[in-house]
N, CA and C of each residue as an Amber inpcrd file, in Angstrom:
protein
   327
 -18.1780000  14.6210000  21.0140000 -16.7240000  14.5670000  20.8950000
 -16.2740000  13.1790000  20.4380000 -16.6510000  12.1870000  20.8920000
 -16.7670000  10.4480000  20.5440000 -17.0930000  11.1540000  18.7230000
 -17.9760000  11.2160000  18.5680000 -18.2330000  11.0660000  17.2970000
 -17.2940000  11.2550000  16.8150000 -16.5590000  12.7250000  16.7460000
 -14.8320000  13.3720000  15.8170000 -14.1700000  12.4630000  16.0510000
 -13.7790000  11.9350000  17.2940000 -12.6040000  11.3150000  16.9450000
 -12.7600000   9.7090000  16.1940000 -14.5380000   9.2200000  16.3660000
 -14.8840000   8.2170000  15.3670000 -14.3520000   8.5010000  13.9980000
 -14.5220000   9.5180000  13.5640000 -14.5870000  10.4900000  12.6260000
 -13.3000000  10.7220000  11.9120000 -12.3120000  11.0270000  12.5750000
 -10.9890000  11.1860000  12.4570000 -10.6180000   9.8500000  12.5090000
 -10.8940000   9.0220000  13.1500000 -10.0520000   7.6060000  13.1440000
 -10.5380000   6.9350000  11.4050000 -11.3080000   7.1990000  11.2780000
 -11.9560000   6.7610000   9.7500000 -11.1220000   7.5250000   8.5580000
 -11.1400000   8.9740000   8.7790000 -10.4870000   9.4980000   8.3160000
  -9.1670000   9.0610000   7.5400000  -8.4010000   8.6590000   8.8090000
  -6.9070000   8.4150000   8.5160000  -7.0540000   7.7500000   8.3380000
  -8.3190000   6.3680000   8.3330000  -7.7820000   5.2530000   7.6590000
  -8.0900000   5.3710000   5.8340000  -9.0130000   6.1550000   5.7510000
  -9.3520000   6.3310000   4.5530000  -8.1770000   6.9760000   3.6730000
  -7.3700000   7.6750000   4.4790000  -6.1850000   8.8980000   4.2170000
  -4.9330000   7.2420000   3.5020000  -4.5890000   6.1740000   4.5480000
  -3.5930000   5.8390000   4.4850000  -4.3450000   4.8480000   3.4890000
  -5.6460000   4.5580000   3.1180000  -5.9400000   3.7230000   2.0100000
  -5.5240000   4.3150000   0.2830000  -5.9320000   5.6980000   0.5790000
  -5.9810000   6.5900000  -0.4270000  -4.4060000   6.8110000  -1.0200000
  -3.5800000   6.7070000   0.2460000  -2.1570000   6.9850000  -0.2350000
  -1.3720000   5.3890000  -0.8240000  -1.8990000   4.3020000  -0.6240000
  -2.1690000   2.8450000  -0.9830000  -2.6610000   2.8670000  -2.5950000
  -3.7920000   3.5070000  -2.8600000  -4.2440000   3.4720000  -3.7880000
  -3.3290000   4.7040000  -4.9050000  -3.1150000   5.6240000  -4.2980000
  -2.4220000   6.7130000  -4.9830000  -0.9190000   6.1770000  -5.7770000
  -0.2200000   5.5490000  -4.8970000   1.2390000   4.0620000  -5.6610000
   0.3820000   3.7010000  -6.1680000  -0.2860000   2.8870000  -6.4180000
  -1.0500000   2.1790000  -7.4510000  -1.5420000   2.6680000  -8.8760000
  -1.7030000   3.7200000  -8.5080000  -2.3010000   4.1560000  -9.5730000
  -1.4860000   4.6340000 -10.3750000  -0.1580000   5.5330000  -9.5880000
   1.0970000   6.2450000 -10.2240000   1.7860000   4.8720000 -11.2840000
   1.6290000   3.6730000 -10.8300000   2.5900000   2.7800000 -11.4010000
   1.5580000   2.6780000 -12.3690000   0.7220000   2.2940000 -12.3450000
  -0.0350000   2.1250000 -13.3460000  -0.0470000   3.1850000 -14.8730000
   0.2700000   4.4060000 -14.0020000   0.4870000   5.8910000 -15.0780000
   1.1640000   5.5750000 -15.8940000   2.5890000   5.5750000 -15.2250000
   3.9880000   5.7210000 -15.5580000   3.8830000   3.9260000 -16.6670000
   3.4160000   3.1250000 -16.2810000   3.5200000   1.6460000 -16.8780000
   2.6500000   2.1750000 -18.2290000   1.4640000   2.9450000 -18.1740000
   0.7590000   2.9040000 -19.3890000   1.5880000   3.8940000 -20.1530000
   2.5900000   5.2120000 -19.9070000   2.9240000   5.7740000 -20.5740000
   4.2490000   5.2260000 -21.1940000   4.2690000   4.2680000 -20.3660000
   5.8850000   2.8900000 -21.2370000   5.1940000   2.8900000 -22.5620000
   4.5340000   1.7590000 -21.7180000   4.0530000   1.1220000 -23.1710000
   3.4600000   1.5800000 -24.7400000   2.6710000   3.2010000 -24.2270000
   2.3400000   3.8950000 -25.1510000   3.9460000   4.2470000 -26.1780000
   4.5440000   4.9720000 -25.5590000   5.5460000   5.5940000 -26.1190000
   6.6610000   4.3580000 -26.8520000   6.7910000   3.1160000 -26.1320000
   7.4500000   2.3080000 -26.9800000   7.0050000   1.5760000 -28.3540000
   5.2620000   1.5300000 -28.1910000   4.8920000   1.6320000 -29.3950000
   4.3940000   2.5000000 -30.4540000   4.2560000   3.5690000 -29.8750000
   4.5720000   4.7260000 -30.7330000   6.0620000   4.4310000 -31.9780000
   6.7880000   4.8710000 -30.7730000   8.2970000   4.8390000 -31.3470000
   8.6040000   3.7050000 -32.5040000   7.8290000   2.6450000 -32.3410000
   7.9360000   1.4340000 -33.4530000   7.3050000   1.7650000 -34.7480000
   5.7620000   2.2540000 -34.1590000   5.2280000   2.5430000 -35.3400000
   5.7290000   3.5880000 -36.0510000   6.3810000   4.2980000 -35.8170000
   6.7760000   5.4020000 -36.1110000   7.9560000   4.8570000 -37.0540000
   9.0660000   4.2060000 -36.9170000  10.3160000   3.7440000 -37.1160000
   9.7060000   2.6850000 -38.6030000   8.6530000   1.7510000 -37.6800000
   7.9340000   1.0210000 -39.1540000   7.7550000   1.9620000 -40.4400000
   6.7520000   2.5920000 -40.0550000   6.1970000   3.0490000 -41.2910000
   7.5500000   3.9780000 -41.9090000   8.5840000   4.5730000 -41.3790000
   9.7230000   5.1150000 -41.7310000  10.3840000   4.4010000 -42.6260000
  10.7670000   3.0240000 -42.5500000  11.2340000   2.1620000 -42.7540000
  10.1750000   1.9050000 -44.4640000   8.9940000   1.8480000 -44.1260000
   7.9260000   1.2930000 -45.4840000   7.8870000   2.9490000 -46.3990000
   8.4250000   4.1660000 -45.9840000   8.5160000   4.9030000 -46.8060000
   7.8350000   6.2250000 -46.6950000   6.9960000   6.4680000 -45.4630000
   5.9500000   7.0050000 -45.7190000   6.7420000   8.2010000 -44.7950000
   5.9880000   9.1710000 -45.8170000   6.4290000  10.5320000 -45.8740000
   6.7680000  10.8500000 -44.4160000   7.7190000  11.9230000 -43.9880000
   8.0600000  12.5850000 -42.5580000   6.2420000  12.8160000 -42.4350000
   6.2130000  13.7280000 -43.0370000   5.0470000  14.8790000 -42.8140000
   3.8500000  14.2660000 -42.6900000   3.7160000  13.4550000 -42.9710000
   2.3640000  12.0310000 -42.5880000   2.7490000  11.1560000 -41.6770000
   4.1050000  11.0650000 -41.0830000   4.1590000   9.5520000 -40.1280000
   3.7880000   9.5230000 -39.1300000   3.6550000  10.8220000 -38.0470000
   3.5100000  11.4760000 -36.9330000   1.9090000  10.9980000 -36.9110000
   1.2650000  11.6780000 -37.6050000  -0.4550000  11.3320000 -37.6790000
  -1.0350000  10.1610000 -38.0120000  -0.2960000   9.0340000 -39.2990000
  -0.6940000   8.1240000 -39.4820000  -0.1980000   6.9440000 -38.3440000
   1.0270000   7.2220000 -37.5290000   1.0090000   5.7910000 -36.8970000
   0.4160000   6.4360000 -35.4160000  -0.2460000   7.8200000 -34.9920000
  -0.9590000   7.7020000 -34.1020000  -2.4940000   7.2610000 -34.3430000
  -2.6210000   7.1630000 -35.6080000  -3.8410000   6.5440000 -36.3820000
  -4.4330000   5.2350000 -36.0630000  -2.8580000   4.7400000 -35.7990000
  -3.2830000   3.1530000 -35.7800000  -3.7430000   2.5570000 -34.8350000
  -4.8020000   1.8770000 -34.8570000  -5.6600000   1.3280000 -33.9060000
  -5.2540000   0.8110000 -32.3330000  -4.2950000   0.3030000 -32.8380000
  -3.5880000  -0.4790000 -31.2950000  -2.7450000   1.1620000 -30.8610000
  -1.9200000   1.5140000 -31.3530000  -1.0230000   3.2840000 -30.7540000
  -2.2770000   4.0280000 -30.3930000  -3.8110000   4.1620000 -31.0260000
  -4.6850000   4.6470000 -30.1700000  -5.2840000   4.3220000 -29.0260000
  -5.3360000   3.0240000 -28.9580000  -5.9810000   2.0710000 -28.3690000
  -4.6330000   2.4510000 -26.7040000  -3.5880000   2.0810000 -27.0680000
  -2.4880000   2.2350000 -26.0010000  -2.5080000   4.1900000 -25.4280000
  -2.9310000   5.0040000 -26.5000000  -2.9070000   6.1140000 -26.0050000
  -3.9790000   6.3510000 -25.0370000  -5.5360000   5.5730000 -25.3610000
  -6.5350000   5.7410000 -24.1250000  -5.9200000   5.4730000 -23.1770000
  -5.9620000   3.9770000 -23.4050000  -5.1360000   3.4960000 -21.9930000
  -4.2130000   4.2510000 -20.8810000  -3.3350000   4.7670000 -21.1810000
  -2.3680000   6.0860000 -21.1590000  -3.3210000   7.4180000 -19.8530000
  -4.1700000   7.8930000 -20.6990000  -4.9780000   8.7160000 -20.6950000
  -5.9860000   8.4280000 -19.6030000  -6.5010000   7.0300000 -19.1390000
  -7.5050000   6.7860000 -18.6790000  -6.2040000   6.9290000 -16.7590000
  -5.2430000   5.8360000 -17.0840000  -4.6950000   6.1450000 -16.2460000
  -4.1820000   7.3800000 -15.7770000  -3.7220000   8.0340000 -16.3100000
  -3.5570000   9.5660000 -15.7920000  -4.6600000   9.8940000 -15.2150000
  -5.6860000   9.9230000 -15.6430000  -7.0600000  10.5420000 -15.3700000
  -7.3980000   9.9870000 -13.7500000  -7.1590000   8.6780000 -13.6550000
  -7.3530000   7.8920000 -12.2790000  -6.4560000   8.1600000 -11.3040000
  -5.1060000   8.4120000 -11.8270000  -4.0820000   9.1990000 -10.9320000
  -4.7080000  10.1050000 -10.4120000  -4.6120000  11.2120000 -11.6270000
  -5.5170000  12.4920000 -10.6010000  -6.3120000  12.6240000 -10.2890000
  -7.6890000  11.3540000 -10.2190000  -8.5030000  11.4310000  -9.3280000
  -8.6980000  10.9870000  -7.6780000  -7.4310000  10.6470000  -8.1390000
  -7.2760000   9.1700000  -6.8270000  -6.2350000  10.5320000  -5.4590000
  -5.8390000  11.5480000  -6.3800000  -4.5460000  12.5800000  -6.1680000
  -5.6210000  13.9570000  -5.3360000  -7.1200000  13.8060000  -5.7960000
  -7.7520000  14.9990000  -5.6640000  -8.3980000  14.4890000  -4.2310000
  -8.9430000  12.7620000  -4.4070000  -9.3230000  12.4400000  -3.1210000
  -8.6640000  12.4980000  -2.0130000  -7.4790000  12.0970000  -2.4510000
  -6.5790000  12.0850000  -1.1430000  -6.4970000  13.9160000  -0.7570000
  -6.2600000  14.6470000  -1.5610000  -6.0850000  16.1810000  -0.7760000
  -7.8820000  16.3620000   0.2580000  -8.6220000  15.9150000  -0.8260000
 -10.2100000  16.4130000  -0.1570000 -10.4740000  15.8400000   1.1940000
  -9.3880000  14.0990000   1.5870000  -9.6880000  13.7770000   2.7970000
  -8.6900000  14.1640000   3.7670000  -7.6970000  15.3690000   3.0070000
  -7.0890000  15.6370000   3.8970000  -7.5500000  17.0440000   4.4370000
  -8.0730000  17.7330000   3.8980000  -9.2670000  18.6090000   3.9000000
 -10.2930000  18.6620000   5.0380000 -11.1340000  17.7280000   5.0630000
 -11.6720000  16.5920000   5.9010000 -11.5180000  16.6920000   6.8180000
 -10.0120000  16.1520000   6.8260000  -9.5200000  15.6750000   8.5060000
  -9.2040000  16.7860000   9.4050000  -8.3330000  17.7550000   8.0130000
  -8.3110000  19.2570000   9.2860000  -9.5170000  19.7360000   9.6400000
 -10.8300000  19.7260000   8.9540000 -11.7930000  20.1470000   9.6730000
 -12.8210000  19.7610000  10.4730000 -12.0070000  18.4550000  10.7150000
 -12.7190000  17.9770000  11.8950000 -11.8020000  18.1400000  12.8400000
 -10.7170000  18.2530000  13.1410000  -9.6360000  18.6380000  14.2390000
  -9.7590000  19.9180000  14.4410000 -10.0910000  20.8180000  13.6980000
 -10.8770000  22.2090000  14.1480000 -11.8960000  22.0480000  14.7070000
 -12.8030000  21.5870000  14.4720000 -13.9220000  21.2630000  15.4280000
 -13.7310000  20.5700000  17.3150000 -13.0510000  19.2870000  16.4770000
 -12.3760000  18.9970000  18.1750000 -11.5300000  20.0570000  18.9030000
 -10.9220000  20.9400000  18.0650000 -10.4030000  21.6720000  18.8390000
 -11.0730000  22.9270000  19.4150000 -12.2180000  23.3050000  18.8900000
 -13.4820000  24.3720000  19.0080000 -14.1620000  24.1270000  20.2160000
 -14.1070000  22.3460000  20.2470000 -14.9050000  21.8150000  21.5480000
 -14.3180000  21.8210000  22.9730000 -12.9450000  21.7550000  22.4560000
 -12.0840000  21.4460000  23.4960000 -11.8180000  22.6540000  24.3100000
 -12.0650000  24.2490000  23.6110000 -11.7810000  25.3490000  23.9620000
 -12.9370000  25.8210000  24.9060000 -14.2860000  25.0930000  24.3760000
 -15.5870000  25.3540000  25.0450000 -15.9420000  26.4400000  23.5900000
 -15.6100000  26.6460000  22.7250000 -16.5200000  27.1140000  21.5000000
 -17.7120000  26.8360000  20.5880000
């Protein structure tokens, strides 16, 4: 029984690290999808500006090295969001099933 609630006390701390890390990561999302989209929007407006066709501007200024380069970026963070989003459910997962257990023990089950 010591052990679960070792168990559970780890738990929640891992729980309230995870929800620590989970802000972190969201700002990080939301900050990489700024920056993507404001330079998008430039390149986009540039090359508008230098002439280049509607029907090519869309593809060529996501072409460009740095608007790709900012779209990983983008991408990588999202990706860490929802990994950081899947841990936190799995240790919450976790925790109820170890409080089923303490509670299995507690019944004499």
């Amino acid at each position: 029984m010591q052990e679960l609630t070792f168990e559970i006390d780890k738990l929640r701390k891992d729980l309230n690290k995870t929800i620590t890390e989970l802000n972190k990561a969201g700002y990080e999302k939301a900050k990489a999808e700024y920056i993507y989209r404001v330079a998008l929007a430039k390149e986009l407006l540039m090359n508008k500006d230098k002439g280049l066709a509607a029907t090519l501007n869309n593809d060529v200024s996501r072409g460009n090295e740095a608007i790709a380069k900012y779209k990983f970026n983008r991408d990588v963070a999202e990706t860490m969001y929802d990994t950081t989003y899947e841990k936190l459910r799995a240790i919450k997962i976790e925790l109820g099933i170890v409080e089923r257990q303490m509670e299995a023990i507690r019944k004499g089950e």
